[in-house]
SEMARGU-580062 format. One line per field, with one value per residue: x, y, z of N, C-alpha, C, O in turn. Coordinates in nm, 2 decimals. Layout:
BEGIN
n.x X;... $
n.y Y;... $
n.z Z;... $
ca.x X;... $
ca.y Y;... $
ca.z Z;... $
c.x X;... $
c.y Y;... $
c.z Z;... $
o.x X;... $
o.y Y;... $
o.z Z;... $
// end
This chain:
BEGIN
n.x 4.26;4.23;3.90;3.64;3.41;3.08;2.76;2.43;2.09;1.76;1.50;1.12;0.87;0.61;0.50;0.45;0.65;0.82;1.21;1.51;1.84;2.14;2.44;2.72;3.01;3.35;3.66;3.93;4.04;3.94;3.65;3.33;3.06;2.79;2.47;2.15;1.86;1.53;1.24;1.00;1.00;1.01;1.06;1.20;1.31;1.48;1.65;1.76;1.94;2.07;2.30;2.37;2.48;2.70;2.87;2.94;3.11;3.36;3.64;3.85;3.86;3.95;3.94;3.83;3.46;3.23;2.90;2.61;2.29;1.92;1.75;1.55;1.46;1.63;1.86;1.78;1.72;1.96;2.12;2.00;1.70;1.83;1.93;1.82;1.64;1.83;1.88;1.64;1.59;1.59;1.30;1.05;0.95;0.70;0.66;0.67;0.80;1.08;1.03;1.18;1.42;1.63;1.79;1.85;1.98;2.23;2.36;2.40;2.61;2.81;2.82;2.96;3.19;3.32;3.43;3.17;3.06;2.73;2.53;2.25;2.13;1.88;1.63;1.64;1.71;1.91;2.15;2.47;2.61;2.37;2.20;2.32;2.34;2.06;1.97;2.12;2.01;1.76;1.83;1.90;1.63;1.48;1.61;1.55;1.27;1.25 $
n.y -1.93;-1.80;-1.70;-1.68;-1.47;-1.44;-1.30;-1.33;-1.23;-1.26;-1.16;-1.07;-0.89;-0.90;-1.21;-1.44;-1.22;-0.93;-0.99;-0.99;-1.03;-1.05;-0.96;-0.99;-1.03;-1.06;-1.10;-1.09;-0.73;-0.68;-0.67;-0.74;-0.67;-0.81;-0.81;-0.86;-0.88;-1.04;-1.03;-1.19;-1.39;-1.61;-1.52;-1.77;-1.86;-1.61;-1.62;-1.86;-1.85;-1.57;-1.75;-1.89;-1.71;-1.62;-1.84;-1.91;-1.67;-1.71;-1.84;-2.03;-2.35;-2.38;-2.24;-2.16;-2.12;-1.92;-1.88;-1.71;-1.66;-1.53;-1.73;-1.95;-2.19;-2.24;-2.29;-2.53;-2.70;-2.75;-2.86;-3.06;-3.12;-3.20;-3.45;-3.63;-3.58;-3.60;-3.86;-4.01;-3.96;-3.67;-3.61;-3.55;-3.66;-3.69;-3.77;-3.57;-3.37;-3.16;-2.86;-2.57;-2.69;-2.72;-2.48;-2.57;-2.80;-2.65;-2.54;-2.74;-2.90;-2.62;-2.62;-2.85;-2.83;-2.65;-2.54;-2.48;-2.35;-2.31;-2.08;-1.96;-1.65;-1.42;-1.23;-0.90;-0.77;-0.63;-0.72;-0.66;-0.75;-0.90;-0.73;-0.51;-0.70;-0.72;-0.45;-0.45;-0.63;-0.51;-0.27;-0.43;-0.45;-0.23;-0.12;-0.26;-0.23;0.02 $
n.z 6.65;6.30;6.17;5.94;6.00;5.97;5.84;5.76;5.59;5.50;5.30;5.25;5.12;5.09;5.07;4.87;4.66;4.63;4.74;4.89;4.97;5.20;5.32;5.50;5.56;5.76;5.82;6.02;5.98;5.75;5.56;5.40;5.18;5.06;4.87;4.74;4.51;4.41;4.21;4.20;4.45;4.77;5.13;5.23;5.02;5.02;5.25;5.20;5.00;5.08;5.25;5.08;4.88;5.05;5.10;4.87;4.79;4.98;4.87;4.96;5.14;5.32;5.59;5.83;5.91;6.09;6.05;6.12;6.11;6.11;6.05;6.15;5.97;5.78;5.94;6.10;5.90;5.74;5.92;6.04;5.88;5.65;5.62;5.62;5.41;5.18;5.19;5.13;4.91;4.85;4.96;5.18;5.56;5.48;5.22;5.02;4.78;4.83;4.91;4.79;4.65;4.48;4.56;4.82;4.73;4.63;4.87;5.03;4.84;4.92;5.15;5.27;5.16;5.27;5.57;5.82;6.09;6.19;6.36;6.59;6.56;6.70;6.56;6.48;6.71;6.78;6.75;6.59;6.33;6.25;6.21;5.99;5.76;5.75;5.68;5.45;5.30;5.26;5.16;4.92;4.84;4.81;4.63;4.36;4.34;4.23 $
ca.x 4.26;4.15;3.81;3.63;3.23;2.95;2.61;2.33;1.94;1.66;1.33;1.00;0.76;0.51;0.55;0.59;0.69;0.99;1.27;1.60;1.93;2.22;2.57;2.82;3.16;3.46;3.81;4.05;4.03;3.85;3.53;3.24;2.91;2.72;2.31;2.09;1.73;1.44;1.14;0.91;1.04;0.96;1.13;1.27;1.39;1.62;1.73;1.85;2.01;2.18;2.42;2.44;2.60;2.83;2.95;3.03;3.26;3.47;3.75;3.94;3.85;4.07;3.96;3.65;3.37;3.13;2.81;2.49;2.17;1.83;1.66;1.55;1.42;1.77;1.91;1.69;1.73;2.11;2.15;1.86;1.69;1.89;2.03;1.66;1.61;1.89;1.86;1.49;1.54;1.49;1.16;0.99;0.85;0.54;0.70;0.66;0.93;1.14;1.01;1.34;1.50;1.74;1.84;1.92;2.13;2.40;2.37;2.47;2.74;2.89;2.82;3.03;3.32;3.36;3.47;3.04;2.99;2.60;2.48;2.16;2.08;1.75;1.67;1.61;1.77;1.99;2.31;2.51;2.61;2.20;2.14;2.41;2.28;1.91;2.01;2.15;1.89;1.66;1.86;1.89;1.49;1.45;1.73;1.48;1.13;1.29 $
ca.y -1.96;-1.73;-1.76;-1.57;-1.48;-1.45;-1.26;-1.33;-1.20;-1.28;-1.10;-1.09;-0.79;-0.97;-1.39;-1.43;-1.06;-0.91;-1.04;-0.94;-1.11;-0.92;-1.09;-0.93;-1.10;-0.99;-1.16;-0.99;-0.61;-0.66;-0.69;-0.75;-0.64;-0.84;-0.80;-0.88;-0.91;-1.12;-1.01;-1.27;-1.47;-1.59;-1.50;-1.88;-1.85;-1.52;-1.65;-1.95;-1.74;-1.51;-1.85;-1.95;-1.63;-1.57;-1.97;-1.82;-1.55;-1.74;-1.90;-2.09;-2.40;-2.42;-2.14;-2.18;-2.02;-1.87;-1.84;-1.63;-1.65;-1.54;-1.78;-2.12;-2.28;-2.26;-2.39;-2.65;-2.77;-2.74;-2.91;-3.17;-3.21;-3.20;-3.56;-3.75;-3.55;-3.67;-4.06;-4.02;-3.88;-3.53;-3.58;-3.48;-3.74;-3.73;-3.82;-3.48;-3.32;-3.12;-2.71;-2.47;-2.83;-2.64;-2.42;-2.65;-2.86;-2.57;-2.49;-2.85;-2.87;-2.52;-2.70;-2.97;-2.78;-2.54;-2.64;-2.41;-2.38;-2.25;-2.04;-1.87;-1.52;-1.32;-1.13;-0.75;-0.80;-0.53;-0.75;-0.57;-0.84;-0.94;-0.57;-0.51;-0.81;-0.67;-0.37;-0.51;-0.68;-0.39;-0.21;-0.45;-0.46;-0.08;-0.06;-0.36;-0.15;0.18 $
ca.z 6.51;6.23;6.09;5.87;6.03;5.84;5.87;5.68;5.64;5.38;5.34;5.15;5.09;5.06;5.05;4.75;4.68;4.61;4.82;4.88;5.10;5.25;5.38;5.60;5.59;5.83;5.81;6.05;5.98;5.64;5.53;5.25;5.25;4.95;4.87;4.56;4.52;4.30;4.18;4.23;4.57;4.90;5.24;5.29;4.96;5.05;5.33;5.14;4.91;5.17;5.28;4.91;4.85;5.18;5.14;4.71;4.81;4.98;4.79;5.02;5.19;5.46;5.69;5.95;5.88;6.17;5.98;6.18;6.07;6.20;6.00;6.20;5.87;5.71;6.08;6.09;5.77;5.74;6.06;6.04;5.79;5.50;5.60;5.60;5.28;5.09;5.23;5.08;4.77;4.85;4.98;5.34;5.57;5.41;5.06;4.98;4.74;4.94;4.89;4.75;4.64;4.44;4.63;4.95;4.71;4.63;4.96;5.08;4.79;4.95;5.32;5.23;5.07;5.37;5.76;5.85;6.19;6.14;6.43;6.51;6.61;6.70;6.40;6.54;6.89;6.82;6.67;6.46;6.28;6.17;6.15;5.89;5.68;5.73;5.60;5.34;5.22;5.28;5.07;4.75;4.78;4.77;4.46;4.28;4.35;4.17 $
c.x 4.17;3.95;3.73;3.45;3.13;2.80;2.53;2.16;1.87;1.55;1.25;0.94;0.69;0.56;0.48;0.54;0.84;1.02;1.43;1.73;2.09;2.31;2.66;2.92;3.28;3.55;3.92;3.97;3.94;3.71;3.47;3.11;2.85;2.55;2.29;1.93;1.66;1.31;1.00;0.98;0.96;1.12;1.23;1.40;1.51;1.68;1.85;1.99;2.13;2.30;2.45;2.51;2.70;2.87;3.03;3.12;3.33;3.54;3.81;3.84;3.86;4.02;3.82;3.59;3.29;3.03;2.63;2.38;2.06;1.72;1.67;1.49;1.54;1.86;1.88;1.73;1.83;2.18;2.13;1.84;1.75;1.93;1.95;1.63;1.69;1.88;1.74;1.49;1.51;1.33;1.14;0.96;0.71;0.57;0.70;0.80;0.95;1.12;1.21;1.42;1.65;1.83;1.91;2.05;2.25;2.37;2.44;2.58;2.84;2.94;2.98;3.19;3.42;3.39;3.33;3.03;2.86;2.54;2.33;2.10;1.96;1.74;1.62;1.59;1.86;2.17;2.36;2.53;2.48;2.13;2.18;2.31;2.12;1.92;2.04;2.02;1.73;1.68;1.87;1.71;1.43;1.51;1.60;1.34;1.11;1.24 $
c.y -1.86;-1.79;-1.64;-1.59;-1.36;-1.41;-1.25;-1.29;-1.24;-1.21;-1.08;-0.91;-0.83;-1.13;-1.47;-1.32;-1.06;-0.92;-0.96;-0.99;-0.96;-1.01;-0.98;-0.99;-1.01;-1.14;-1.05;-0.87;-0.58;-0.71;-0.68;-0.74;-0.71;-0.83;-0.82;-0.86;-0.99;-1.03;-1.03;-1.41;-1.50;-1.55;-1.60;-1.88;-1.71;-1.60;-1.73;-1.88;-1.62;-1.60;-1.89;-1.86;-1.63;-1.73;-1.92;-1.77;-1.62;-1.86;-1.99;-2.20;-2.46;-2.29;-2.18;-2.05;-2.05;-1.84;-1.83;-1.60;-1.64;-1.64;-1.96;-2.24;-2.31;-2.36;-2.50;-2.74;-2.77;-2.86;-3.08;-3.25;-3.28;-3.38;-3.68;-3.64;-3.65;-3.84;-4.09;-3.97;-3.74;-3.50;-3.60;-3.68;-3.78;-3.75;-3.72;-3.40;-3.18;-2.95;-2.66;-2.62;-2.78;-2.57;-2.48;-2.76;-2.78;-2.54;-2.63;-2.87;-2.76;-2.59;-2.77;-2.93;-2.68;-2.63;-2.44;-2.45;-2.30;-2.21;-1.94;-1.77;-1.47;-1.24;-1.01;-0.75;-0.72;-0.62;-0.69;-0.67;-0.88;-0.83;-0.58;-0.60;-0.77;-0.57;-0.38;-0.54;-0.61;-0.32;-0.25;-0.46;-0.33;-0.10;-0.14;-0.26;0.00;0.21 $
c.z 6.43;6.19;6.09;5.96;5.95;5.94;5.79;5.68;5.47;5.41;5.23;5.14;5.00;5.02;4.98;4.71;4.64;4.73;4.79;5.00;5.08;5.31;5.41;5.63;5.64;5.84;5.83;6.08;5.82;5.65;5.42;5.26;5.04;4.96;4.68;4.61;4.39;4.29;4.26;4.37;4.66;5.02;5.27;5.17;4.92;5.15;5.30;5.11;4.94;5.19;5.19;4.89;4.90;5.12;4.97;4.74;4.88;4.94;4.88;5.12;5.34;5.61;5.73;5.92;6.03;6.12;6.04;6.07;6.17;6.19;6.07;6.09;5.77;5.81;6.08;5.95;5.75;5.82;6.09;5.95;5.69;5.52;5.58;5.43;5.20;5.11;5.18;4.95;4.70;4.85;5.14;5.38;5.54;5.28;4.95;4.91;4.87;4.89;4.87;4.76;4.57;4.49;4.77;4.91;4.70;4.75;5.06;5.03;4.90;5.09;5.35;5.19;5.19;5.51;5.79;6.01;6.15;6.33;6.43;6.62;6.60;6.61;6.56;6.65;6.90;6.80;6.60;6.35;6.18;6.09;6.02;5.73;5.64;5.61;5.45;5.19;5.18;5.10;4.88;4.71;4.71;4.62;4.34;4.22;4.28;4.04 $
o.x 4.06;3.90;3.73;3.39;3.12;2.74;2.55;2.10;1.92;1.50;1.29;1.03;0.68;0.66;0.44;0.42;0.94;0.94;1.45;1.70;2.11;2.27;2.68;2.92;3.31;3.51;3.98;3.87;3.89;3.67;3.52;3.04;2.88;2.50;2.36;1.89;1.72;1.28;0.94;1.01;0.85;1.24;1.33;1.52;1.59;1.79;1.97;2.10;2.22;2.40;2.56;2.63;2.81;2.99;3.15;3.23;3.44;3.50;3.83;3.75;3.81;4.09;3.73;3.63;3.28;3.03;2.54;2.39;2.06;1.63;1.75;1.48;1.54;1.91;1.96;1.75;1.82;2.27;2.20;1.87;1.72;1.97;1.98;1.58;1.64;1.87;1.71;1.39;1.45;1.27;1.22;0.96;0.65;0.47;0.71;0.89;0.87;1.21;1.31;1.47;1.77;1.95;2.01;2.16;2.36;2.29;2.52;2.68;2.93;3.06;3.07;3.29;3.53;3.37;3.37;3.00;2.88;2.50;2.29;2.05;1.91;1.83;1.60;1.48;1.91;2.27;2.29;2.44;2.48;2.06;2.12;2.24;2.08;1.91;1.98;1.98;1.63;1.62;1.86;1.67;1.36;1.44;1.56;1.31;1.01;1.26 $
o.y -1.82;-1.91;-1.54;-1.70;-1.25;-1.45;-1.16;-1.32;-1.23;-1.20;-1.07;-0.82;-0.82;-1.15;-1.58;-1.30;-1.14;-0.89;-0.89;-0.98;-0.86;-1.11;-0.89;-1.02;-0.90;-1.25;-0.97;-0.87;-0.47;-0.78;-0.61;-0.80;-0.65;-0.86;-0.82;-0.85;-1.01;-0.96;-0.96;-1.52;-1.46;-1.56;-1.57;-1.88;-1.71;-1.64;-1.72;-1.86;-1.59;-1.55;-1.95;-1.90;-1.64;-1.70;-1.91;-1.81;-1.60;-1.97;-2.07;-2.14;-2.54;-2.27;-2.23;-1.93;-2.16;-1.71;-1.91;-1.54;-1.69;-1.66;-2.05;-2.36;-2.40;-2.46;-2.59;-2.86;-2.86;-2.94;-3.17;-3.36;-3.39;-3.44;-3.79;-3.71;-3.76;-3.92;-4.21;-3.93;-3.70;-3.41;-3.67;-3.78;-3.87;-3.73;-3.74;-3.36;-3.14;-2.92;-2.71;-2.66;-2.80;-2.59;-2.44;-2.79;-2.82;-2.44;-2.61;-2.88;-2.81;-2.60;-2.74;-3.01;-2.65;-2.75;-2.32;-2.57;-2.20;-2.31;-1.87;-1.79;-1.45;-1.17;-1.03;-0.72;-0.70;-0.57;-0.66;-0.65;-0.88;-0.82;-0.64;-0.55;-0.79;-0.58;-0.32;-0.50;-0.64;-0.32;-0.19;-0.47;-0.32;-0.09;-0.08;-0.24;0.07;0.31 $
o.z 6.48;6.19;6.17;5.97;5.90;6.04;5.72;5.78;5.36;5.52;5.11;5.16;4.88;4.95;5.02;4.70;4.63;4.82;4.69;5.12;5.01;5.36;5.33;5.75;5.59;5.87;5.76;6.16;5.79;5.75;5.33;5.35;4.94;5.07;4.58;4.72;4.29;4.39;4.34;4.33;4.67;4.99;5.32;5.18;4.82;5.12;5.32;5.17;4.87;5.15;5.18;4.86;4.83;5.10;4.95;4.71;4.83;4.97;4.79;5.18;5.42;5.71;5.67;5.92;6.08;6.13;6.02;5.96;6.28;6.27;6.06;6.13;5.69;5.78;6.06;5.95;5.68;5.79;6.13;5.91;5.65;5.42;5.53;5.35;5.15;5.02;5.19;4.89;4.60;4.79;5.20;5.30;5.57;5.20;4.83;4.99;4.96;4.81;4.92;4.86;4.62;4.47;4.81;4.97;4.74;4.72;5.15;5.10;4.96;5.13;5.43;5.20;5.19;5.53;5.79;6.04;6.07;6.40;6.34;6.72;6.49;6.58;6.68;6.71;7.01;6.83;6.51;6.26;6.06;5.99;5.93;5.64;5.53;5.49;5.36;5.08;5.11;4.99;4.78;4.60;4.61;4.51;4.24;4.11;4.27;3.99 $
// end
């Protein structure tokens, strides 16, 4: 079965620092290389932001997505938390609103809309896949800092 796979990275310079995410999509023989950056960020919130974008670009519903990340606080929370968040209100077990609340909801909307498997890779283990994405994200921080 086709399906489209996805690489994503987030990163800080400095937490909170400018930030910058990086997304690597391949379908088939094509490919998409997307990046941005923020200003004022943190690290958790690129990461976010990397799988908010890659789950945006794609249009179509129907196709399986493979989506690699190095990030185990997006894993974890995708996976996990997110399901005692929402049954509480969007708040932690300690009653605590839920950090990047915003952000985790379009990220559950996109969840929801897609057939996501969410996998998770070693950052800087020498994947190409994570590299790519690093890079990426390297690169929209440089372009921001100019």
């Amino acid at each position: 079965m086709d399906k489209i796979i996805i690489y994503t990275d987030g990163g800080c310079r400095g937490n909170p620092g400018i930030g910058g995410w990086g997304v690597w999509l391949r379908y088939g023989d094509h490919d998409k290389k997307l990046k941005g950056a923020e200003r004022d960020t943190t690290n958790n919130q690129m990461e976010l932001m990397a799988a908010i974008k890659a789950l945006e670009a794609i249009k179509s519903s129907s196709i399986a997505i493979e989506l690699y990340t190095d990030s185990k606080y997006v894993m974890t929370g995708i996976n996990e938390w997110i399901v005692n968040w929402k049954a509480k209100g969007w708040k932690t077990a300690n009653k605590k609103s839920v950090k990047n609340v915003a952000l985790w909801k379009r990220l559950d909307v996109l969840n929801q809309q897609h057939n996501v498997e969410w996998r998770w890779v070693k950052g800087h283990s020498g994947d190409s896949g994570n590299e790519m994405a690093d890079t990426l994200a390297n690169q929209a921080m440089d372009n921001i800092q100019q």
